[in-house]
KEPATOR-801274 format. One record per residue (C-alpha): residue number from 1; residue in three letters; x, y negated, z negated. Coordinates in nm, 2 decimals, padded with zeros to 4 digits, always signed. Layout:
BEGIN
NUM / ala / X / Y / Z
...
This chain:
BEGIN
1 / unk / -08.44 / -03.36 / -02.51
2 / unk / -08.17 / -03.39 / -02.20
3 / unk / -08.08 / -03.06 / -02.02
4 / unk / -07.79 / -02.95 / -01.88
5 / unk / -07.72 / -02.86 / -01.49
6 / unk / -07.48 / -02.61 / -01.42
7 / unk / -07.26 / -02.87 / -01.29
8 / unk / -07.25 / -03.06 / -01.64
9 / unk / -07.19 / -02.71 / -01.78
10 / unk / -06.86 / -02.61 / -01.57
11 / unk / -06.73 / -02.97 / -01.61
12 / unk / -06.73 / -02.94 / -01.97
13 / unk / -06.56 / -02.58 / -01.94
14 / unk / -06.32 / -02.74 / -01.72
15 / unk / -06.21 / -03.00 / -02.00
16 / unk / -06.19 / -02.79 / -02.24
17 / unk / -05.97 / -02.54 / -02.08
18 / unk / -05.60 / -02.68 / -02.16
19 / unk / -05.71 / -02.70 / -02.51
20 / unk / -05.81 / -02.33 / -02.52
21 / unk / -05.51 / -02.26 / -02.33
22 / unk / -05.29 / -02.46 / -02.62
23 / unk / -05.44 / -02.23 / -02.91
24 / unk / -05.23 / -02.02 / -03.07
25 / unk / -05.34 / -01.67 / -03.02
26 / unk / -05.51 / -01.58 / -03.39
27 / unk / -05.62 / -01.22 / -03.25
28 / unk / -05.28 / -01.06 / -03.27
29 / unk / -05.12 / -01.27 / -03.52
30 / unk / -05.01 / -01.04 / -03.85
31 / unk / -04.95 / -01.16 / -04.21
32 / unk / -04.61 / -01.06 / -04.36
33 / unk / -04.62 / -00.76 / -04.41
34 / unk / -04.68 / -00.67 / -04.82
35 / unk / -04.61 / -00.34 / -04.96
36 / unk / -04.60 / -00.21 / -04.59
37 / unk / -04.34 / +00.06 / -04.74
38 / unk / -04.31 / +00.40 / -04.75
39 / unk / -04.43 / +00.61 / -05.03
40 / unk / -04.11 / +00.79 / -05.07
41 / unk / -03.91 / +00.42 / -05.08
42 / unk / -04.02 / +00.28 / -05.47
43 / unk / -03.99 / +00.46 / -05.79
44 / unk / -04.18 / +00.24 / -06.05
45 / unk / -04.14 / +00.27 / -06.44
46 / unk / -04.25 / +00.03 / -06.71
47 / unk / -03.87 / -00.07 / -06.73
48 / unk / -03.74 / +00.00 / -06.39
49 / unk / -03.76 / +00.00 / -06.00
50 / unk / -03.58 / +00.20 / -05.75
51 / unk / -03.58 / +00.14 / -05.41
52 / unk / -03.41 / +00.36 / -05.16
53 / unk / -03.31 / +00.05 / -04.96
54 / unk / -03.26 / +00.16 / -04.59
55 / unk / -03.62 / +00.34 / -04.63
56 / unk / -03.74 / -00.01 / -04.61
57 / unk / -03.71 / -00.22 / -04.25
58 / unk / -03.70 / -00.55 / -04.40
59 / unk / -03.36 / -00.47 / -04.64
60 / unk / -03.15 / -00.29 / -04.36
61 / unk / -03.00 / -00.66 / -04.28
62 / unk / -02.88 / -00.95 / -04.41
63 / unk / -03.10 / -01.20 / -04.54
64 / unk / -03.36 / -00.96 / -04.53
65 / unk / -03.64 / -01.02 / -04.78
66 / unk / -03.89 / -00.78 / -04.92
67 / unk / -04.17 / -00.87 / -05.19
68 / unk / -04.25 / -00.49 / -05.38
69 / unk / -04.61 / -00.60 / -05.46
70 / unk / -04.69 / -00.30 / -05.68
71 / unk / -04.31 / -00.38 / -05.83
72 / unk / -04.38 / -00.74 / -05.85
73 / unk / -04.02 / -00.75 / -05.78
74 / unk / -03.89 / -00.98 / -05.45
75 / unk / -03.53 / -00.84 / -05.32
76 / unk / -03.31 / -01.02 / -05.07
77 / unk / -03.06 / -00.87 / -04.88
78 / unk / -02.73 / -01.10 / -04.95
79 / unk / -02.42 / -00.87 / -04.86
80 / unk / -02.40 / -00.53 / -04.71
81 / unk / -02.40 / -00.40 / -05.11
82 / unk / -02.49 / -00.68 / -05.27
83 / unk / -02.88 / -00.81 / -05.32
84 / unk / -03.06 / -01.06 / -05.52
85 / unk / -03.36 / -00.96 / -05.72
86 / unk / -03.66 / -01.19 / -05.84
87 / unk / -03.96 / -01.14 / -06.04
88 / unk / -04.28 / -01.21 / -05.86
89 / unk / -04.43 / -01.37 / -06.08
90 / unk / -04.52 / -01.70 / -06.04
91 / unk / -04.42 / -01.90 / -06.30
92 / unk / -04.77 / -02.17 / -06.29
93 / unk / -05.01 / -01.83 / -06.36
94 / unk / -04.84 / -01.56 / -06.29
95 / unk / -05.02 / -01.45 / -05.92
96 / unk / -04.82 / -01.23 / -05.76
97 / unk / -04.54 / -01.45 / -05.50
98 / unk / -04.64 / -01.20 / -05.20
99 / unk / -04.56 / -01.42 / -04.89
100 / unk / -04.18 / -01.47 / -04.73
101 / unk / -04.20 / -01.78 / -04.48
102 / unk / -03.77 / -01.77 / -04.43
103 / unk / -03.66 / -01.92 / -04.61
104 / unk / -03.94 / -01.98 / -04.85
105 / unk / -04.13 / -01.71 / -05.02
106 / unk / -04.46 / -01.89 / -05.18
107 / unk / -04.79 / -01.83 / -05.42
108 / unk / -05.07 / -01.77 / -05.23
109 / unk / -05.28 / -01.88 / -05.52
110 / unk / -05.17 / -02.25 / -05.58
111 / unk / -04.93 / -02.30 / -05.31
112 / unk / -04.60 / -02.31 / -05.54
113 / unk / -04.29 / -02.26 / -05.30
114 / unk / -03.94 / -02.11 / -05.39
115 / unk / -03.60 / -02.05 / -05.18
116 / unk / -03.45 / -01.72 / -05.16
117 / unk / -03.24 / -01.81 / -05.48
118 / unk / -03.56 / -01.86 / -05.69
119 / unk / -03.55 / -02.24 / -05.70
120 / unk / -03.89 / -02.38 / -05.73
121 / unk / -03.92 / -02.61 / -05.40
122 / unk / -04.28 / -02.75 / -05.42
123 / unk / -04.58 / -02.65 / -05.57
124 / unk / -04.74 / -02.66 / -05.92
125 / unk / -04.52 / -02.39 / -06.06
126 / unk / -04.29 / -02.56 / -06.36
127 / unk / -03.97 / -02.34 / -06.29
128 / unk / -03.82 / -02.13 / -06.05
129 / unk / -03.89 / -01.76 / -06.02
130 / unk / -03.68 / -01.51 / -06.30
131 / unk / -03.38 / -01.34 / -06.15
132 / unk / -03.38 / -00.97 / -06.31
133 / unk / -03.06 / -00.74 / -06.29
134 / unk / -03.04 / -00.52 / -06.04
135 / unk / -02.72 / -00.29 / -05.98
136 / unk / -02.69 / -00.10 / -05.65
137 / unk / -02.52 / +00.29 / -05.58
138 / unk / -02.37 / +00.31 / -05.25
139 / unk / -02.35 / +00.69 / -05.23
140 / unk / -02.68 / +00.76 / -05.26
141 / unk / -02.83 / +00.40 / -05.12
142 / unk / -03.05 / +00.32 / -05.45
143 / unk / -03.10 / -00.01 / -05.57
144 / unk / -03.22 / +00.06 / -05.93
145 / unk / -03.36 / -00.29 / -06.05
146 / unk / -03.43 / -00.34 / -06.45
147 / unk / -03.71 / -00.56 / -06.54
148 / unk / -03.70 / -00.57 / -06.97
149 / unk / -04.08 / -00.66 / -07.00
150 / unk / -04.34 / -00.52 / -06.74
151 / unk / -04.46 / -00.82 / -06.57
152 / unk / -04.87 / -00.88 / -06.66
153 / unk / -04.98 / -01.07 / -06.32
154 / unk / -05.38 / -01.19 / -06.20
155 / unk / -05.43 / -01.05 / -05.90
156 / unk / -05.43 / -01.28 / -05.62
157 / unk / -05.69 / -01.37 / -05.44
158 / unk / -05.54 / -01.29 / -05.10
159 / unk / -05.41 / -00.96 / -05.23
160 / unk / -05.47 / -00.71 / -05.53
């Protein structure tokens, strides 16, 4: 059995030192932020959503994206009155599609990727994610979003 000296030990701190100095910093690094929304922002009924839209950070611009976990509803900004609404559920097994990498949102469970239309990009899914209607009331800032079956999704494994 060899021992180290002190010497050996500093050397090999020494050479390892740029790589530590490369890593990306994993300490302060945050997921997207799911359901991170104010209580007061989402109404949910079996057949509808409505979101108070400038309650919510990631809809006060455009090209803003937002996935409504407990909605399973995605909304993208795409005008100053104008949004696009997709259902969450994956198409491939219906897991919830809870991350947005812009401009992809994807399936944590089997890795399917979509763009911000709902175009299936990669992944296992067979389709591209359901657009539902949503119409929007500028007086009073309400996006009221009408899904015509209450999505049934598996929780995922990264969220519930």
């Amino acid at each position: 059995m060899s021992s180290f000296t002190r010497r050996d030990v500093l050397g090999m701190a020494a050479a390892l030192l740029p790589v530590i100095a490369c890593a990306p910093d994993v300490t302060n690094s945050t997921p997207p932020a799911v359901d991170a929304i104010p209580d007061d922002a989402v109404v949910i009924t079996n057949d509808s959503v409505l979101v108070r839209v400038e309650r919510i950070p990631a809809l006060r611009t455009i090209d803003g994206a937002a996935v409504l976990l407990a909605a399973r509803v995605i909304i993208i900004r795409t005008g100053t009155t104008t949004f696009r609404v997709l259902s969450a559920e994956c198409p491939h097994s219906g897991c919830g599609v809870s991350i947005i990498d812009t401009p992809r949102l994807i399936c944590p469970c089997h890795g399917s990727e979509f763009d911000f239309s709902g175009n299936r990009l990669a992944g296992p899914a067979p389709t591209g994610l359901r657009m539902l209607r949503a119409d929007f009331n500028e007086a009073n800032g309400v996006l009221q979003v009408t899904r015509s079956i209450a999505p049934q999704l598996r929780p995922n494994s990264s969220r519930a």
